[in-house]
Backbone atoms as SQL, in Angstrom:
CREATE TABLE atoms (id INTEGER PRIMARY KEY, chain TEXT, resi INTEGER, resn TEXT, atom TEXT, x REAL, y REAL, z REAL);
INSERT INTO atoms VALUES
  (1, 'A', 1, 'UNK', 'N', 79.107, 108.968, 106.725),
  (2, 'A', 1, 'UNK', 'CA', 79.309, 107.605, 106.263),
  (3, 'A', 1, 'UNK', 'C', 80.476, 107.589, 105.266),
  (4, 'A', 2, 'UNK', 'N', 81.190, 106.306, 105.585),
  (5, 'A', 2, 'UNK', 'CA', 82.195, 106.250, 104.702),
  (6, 'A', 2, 'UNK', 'C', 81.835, 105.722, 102.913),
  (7, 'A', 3, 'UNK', 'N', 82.039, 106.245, 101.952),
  (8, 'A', 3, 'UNK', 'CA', 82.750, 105.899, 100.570),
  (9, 'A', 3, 'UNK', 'C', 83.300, 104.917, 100.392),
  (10, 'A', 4, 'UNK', 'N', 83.148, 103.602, 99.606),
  (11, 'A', 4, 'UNK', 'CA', 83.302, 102.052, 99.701),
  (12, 'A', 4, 'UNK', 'C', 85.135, 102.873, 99.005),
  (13, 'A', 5, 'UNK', 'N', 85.507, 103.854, 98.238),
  (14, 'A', 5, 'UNK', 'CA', 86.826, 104.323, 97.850),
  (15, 'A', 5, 'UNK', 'C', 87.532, 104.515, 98.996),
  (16, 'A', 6, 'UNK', 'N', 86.636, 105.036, 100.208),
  (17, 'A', 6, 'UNK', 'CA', 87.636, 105.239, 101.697),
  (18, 'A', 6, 'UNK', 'C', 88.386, 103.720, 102.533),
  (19, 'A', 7, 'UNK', 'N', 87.342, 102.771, 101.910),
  (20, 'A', 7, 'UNK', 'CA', 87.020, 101.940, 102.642),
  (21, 'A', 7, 'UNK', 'C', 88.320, 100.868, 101.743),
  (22, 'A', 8, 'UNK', 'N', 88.521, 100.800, 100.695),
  (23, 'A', 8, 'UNK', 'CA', 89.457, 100.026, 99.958),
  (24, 'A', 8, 'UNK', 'C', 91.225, 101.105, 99.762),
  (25, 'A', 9, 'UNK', 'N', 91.142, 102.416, 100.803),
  (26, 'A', 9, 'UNK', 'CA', 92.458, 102.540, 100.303),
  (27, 'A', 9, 'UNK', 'C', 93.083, 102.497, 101.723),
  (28, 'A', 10, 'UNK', 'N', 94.397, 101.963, 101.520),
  (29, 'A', 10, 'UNK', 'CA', 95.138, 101.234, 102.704),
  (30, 'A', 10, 'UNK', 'C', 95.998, 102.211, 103.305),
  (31, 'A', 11, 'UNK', 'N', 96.799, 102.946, 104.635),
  (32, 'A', 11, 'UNK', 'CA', 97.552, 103.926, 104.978),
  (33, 'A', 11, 'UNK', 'C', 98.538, 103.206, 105.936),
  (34, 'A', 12, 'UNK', 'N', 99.367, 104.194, 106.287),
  (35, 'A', 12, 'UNK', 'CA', 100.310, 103.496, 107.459),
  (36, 'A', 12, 'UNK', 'C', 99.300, 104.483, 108.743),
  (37, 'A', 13, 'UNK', 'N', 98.574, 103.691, 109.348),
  (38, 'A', 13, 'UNK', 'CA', 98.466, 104.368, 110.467),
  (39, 'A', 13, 'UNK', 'C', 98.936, 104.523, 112.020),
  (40, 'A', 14, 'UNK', 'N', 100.234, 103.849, 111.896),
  (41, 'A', 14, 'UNK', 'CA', 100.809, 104.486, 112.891),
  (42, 'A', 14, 'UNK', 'C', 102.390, 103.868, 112.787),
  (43, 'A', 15, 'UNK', 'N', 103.654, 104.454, 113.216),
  (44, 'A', 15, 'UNK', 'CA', 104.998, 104.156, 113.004),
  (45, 'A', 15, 'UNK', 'C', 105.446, 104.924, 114.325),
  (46, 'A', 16, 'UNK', 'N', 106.043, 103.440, 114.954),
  (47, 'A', 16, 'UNK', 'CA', 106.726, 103.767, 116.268),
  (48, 'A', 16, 'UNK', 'C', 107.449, 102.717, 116.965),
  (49, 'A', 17, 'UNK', 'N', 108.721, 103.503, 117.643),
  (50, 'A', 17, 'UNK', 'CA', 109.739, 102.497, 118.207),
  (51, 'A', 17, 'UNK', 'C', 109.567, 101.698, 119.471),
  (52, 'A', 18, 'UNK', 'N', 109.691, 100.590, 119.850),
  (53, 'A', 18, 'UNK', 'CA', 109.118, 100.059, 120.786),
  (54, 'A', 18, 'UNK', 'C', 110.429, 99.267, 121.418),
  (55, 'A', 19, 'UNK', 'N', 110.537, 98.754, 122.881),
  (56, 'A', 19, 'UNK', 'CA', 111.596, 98.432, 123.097),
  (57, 'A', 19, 'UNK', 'C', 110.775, 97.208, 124.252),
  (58, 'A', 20, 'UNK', 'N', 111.520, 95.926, 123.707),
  (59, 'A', 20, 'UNK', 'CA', 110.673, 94.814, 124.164),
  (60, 'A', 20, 'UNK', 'C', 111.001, 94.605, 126.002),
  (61, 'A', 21, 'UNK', 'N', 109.538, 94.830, 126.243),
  (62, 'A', 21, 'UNK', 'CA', 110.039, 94.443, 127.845),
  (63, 'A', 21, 'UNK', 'C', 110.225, 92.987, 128.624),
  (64, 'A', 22, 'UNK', 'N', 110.603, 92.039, 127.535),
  (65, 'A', 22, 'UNK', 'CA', 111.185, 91.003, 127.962),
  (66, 'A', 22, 'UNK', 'C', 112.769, 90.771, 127.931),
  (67, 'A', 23, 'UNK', 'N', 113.158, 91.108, 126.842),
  (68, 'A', 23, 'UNK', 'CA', 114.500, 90.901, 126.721),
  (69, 'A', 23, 'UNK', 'C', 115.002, 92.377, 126.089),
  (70, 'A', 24, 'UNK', 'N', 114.618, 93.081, 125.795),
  (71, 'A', 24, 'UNK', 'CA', 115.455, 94.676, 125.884),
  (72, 'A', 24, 'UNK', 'C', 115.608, 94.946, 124.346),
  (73, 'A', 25, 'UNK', 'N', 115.399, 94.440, 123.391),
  (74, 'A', 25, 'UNK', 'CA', 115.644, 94.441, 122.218),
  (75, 'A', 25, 'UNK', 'C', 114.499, 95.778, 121.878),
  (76, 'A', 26, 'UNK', 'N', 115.291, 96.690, 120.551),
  (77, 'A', 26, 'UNK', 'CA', 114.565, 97.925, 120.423),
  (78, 'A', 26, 'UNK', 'C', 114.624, 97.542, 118.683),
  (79, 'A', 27, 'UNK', 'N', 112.989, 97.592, 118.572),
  (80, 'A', 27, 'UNK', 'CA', 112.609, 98.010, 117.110),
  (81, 'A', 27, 'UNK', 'C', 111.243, 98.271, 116.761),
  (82, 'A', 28, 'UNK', 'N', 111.553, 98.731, 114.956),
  (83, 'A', 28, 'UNK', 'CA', 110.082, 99.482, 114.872),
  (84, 'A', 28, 'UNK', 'C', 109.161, 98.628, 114.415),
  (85, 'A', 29, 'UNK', 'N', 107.954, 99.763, 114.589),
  (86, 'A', 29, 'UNK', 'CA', 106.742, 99.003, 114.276),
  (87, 'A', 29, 'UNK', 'C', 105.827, 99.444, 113.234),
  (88, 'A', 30, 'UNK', 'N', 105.882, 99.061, 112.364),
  (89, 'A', 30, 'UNK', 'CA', 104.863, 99.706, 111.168),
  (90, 'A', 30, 'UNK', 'C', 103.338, 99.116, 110.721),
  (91, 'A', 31, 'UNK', 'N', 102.455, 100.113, 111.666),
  (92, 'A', 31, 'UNK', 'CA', 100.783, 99.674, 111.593),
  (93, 'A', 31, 'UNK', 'C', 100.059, 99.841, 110.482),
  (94, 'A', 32, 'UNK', 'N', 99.798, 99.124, 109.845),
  (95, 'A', 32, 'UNK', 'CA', 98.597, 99.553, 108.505),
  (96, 'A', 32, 'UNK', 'C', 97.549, 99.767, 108.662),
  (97, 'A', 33, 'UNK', 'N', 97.102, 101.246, 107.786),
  (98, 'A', 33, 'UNK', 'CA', 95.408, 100.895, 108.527),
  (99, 'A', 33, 'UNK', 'C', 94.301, 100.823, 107.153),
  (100, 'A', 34, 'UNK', 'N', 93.614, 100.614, 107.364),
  (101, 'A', 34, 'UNK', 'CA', 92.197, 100.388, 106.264),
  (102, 'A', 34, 'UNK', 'C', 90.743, 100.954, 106.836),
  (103, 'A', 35, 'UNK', 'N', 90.318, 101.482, 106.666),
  (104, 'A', 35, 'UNK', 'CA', 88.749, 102.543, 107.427),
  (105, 'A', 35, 'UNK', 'C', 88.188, 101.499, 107.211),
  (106, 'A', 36, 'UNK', 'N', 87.486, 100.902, 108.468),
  (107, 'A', 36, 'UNK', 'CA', 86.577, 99.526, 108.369),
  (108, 'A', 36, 'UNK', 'C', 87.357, 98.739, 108.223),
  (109, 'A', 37, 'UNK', 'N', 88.091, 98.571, 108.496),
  (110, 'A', 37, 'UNK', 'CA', 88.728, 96.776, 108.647),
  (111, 'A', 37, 'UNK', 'C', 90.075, 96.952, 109.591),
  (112, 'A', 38, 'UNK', 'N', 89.810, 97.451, 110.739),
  (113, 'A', 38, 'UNK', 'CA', 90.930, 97.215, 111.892),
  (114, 'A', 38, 'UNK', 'C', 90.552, 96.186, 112.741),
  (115, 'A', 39, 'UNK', 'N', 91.333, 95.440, 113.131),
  (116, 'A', 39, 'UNK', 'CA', 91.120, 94.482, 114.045),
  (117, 'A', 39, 'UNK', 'C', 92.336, 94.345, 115.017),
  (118, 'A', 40, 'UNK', 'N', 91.881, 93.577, 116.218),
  (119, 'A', 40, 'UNK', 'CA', 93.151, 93.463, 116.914),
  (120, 'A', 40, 'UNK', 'C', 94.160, 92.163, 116.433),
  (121, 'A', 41, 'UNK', 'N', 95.732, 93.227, 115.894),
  (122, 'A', 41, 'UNK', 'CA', 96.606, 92.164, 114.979),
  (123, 'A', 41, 'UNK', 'C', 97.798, 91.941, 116.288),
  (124, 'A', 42, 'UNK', 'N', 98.184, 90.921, 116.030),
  (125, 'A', 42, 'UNK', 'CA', 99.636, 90.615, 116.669),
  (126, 'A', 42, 'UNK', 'C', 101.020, 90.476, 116.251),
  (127, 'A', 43, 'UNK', 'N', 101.876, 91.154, 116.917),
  (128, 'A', 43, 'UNK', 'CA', 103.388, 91.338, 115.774),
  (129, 'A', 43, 'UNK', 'C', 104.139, 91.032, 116.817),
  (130, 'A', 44, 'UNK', 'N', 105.116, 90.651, 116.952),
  (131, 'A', 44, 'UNK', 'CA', 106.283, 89.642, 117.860),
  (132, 'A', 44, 'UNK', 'C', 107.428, 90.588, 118.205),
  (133, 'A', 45, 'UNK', 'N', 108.598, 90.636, 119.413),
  (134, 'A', 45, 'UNK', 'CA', 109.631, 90.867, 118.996),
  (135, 'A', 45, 'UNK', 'C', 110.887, 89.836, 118.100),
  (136, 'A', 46, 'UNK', 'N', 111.015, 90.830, 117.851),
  (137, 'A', 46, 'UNK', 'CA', 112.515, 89.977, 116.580),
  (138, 'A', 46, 'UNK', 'C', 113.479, 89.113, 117.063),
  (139, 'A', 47, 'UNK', 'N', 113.675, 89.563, 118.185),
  (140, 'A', 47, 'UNK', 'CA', 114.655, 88.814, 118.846),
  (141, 'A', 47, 'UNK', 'C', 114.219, 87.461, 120.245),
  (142, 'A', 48, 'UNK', 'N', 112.987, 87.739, 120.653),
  (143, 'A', 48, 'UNK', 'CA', 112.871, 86.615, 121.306),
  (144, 'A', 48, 'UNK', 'C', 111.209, 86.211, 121.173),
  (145, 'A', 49, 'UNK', 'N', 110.508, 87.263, 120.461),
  (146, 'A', 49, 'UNK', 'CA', 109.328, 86.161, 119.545),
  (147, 'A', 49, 'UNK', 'C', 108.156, 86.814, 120.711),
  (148, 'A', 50, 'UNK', 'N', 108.676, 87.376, 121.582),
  (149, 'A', 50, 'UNK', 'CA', 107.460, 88.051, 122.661),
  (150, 'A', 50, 'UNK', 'C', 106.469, 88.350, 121.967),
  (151, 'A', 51, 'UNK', 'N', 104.636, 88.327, 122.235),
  (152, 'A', 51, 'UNK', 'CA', 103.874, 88.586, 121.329),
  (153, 'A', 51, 'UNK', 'C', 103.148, 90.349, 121.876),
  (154, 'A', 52, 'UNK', 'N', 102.980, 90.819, 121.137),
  (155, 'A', 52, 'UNK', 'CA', 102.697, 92.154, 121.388),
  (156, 'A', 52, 'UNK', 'C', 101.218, 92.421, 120.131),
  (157, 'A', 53, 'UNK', 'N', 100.376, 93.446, 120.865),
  (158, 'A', 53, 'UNK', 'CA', 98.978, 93.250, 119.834),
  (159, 'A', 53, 'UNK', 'C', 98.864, 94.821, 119.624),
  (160, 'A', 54, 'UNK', 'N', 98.366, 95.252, 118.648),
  (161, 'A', 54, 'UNK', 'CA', 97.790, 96.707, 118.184),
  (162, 'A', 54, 'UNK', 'C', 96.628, 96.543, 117.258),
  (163, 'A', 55, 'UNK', 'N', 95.567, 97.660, 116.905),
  (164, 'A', 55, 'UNK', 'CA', 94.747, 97.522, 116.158),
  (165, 'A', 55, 'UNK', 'C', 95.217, 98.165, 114.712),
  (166, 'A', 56, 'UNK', 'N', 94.815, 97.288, 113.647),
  (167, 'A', 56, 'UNK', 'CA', 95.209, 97.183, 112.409),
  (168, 'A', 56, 'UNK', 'C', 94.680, 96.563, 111.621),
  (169, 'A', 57, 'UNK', 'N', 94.909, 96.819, 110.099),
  (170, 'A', 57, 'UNK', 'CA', 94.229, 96.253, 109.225),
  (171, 'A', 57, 'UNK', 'C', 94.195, 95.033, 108.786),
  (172, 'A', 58, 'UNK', 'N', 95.893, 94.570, 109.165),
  (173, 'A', 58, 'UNK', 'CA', 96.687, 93.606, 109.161),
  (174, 'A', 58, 'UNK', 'C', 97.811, 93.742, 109.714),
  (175, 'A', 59, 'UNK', 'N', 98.703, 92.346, 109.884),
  (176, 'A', 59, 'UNK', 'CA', 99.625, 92.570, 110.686),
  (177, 'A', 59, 'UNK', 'C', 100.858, 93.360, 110.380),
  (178, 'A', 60, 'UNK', 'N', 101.095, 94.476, 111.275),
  (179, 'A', 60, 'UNK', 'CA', 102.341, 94.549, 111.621),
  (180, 'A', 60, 'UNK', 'C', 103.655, 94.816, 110.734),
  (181, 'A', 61, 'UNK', 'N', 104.300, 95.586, 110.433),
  (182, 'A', 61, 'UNK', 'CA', 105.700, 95.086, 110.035),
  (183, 'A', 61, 'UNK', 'C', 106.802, 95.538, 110.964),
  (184, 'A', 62, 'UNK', 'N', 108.017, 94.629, 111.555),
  (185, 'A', 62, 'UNK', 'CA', 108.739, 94.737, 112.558),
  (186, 'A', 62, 'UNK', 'C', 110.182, 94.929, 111.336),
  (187, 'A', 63, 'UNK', 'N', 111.255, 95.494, 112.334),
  (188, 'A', 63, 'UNK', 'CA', 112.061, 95.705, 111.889),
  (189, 'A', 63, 'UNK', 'C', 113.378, 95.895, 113.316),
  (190, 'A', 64, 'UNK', 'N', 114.233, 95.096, 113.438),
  (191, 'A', 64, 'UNK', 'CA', 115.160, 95.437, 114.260),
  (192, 'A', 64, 'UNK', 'C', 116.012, 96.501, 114.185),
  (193, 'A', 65, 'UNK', 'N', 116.392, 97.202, 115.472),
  (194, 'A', 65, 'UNK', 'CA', 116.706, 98.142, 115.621),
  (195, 'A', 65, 'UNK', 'C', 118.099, 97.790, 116.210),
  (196, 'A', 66, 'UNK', 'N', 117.679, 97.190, 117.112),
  (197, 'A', 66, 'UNK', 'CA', 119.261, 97.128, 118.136),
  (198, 'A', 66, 'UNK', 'C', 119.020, 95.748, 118.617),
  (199, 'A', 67, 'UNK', 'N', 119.773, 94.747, 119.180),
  (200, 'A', 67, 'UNK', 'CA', 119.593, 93.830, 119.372),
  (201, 'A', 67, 'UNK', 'C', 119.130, 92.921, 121.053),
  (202, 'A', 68, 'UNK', 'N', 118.839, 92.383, 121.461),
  (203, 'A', 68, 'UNK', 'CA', 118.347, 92.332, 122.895),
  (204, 'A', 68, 'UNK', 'C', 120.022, 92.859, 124.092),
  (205, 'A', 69, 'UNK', 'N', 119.182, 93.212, 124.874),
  (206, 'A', 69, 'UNK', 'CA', 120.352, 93.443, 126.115),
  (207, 'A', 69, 'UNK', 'C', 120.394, 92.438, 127.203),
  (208, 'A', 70, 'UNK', 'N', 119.414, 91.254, 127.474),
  (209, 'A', 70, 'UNK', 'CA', 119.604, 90.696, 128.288),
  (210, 'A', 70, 'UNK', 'C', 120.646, 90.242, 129.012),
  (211, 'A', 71, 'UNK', 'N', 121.055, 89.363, 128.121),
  (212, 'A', 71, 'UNK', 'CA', 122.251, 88.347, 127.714),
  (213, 'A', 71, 'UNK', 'C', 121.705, 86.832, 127.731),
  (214, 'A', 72, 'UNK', 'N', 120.358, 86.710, 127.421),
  (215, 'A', 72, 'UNK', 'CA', 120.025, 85.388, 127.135),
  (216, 'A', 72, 'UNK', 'C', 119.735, 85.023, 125.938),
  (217, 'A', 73, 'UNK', 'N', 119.453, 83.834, 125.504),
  (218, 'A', 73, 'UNK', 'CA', 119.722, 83.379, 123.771),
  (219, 'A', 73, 'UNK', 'C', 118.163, 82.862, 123.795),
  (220, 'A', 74, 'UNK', 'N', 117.585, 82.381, 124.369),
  (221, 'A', 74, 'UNK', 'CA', 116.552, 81.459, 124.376),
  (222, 'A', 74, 'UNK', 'C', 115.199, 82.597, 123.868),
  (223, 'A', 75, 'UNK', 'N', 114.004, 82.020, 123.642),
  (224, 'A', 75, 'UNK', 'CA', 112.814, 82.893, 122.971),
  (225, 'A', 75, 'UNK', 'C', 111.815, 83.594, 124.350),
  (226, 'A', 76, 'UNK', 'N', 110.579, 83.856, 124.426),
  (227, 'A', 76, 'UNK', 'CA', 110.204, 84.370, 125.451),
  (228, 'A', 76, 'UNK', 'C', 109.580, 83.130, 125.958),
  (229, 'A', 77, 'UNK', 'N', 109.360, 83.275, 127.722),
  (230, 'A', 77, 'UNK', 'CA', 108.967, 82.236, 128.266),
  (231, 'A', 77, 'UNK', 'C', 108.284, 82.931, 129.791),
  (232, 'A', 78, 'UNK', 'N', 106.297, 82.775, 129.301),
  (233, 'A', 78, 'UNK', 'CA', 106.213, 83.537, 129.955),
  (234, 'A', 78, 'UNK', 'C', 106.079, 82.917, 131.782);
């Protein structure tokens, strides 16, 4: 059993590059985690807003990497 101290301290539990399969745009993803309080969070790409989900404590932090390759301007449309 977890320690209510395990349970209130926060980590990065997971950091990784992702490359959006709508419009081609590559960036990272920084997951937070909390023991007992993951849920399924949703974090977007940067460049056209695509929604993408992981389990976490809270949401997400995105960060662009490279910018889309499509060649379209518009947001995702599924």
């Amino acid at each position: 059993m977890s320690s209510w101290v395990e349970a209130t301290k926060g980590y990065q539990k997971d950091d990784f590059e992702k490359v959006c399969d709508y419009c081609g745009a590559k960036f990272r993803v920084q997951v937070p985690g909390q023991k007992g309080h993951e849920e399924s969070e949703e974090y977007y790409c940067p460049e056209c807003n695509k929604e993408y989900r992981c389990r976490a404590s809270n949401s997400p932090t995105v960060s662009l990497i490279s910018k889309r390759t499509d060649g379209r301007t518009g947001g995702y449309q599924e």
